[in-house]
C-alpha positions in Angstrom: 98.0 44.5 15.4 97.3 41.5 12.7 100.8 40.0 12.4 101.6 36.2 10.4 102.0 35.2 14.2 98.6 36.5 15.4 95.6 36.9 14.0 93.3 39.6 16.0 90.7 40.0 13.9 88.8 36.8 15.7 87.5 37.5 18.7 85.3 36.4 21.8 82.0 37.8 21.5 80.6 37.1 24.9 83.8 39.3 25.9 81.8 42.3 24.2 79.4 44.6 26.0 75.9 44.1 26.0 73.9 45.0 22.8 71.4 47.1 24.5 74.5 49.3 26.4 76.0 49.7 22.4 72.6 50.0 20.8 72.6 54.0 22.3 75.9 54.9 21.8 77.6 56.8 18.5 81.0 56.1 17.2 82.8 57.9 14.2 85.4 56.2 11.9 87.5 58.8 10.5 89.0 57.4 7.2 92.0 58.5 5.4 91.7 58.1 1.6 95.2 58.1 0.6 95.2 53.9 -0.4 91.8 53.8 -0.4 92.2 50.3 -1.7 93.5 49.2 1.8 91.8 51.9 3.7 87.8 51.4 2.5 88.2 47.7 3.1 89.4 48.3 6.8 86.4 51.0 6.9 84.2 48.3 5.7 85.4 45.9 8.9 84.8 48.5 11.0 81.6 49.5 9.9 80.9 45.7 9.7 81.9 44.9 13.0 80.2 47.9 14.8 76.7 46.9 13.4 77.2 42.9 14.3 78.6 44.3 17.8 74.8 46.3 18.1 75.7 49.8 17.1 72.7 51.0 14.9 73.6 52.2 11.4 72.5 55.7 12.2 74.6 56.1 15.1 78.0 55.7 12.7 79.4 58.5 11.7 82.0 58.5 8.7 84.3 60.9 7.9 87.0 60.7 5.2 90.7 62.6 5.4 92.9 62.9 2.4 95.5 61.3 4.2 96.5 59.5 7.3 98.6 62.6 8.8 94.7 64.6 8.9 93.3 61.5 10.9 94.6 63.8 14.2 92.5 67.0 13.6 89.6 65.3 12.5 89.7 62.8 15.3 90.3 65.9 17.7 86.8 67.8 16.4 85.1 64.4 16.7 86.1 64.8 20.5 84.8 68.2 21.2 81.6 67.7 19.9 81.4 65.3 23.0 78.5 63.0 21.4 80.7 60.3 20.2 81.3 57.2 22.7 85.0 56.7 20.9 86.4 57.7 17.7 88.1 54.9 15.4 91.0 56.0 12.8 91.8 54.3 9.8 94.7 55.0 7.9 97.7 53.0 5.5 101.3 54.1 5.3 103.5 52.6 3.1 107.4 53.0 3.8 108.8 54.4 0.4 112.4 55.6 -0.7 112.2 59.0 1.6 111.8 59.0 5.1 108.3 60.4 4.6 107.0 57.8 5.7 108.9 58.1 9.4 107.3 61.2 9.3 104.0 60.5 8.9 104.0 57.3 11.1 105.8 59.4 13.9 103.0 62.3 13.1 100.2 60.2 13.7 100.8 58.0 16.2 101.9 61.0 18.1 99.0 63.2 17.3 96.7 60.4 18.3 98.7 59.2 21.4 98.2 62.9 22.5 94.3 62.8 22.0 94.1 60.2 24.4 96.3 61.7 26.7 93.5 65.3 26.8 91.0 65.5 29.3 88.3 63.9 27.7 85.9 61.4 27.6 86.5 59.9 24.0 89.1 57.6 23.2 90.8 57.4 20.0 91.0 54.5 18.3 94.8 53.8 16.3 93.9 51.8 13.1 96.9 52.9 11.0 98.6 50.4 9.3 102.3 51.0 8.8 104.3 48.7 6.7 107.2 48.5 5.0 105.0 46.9 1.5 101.9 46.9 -0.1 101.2 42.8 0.8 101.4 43.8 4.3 98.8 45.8 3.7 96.8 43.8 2.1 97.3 41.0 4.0 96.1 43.0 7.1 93.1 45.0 5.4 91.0 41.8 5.1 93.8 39.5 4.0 95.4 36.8 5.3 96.6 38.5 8.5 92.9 39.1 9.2 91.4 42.9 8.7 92.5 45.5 11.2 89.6 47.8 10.9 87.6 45.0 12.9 90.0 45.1 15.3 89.9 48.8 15.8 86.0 48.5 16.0 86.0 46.1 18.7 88.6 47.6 20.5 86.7 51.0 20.4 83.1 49.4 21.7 85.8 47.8 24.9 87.3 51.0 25.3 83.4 52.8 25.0 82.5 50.7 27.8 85.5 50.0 29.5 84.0 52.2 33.4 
């Protein structure tokens, strides 16, 4: 993840796989809208970064979740339908006063952690931010600390292509 310590939103681009290997391939980005603020910006680095990376606009799939604790299910239909070379997941949680937020970070990282653990040939992308304040947020949703949608993009093509 984008920390004040490392930013991994840069990358090496002759690291990636070839355009005309990620020109064929789909990839869905399912989007929580709960701090849509933070969330839509890491959607746009993902969507951003897929296109530059040679993923063609009509083979990225969008699909928003009221929350980050729904990312799971609809990551886990994006799986069956077996058409999508890796599934990203976007998602902010905020720590607040009540330990909903352990709940919700433990939900998700879980749920997804599982999904990559299934017999199948998708992986699941983990691009949930989980901070203890709204700067952090910020400051990794296109801010200073870089934009971790980006990283979750490139880090699905690797994964895409990784046999």
């Amino acid at each position: 993840m984008a920390t004040q310590y490392q930013n991994l939103s840069s990358y090496d681009v002759a690291s990636m796989p070839l355009k005309d290997i990620v020109s064929v391939q789909r990839y869905a980005i399912v989007v929580a809208d709960w701090n849509a603020n933070i969330t839509h910006a890491l959607l746009e680095g993902a969507y951003t970064s897929l296109i530059e990376n040679g993923v063609l606009e009509h083979n990225i799939k969008v699909i928003h979740v009221p929350g980050a604790f729904e990312l799971t299910y609809a990551a886990k239909e994006c799986q069956k339908q077996k058409v999508f070379a890796a599934v990203i997941t976007l998602g902010c949680v905020i720590q607040g006063d009540t330990p909903h937020f352990d709940y919700v970070c433990q939900g998700v990282t879980q749920g997804i952690s599982i999904l990559n653990t299934k017999k199948s040939v998708t992986p699941v992308i983990f691009g949930v931010l989980t901070t203890l304040t709204m700067q952090q947020a910020l400051d990794r949703a296109g801010g200073k600390d870089g934009n971790k949608g980006v990283e979750a993009a490139i880090t699905a093509i690797k994964m895409a292509n990784i046999f």
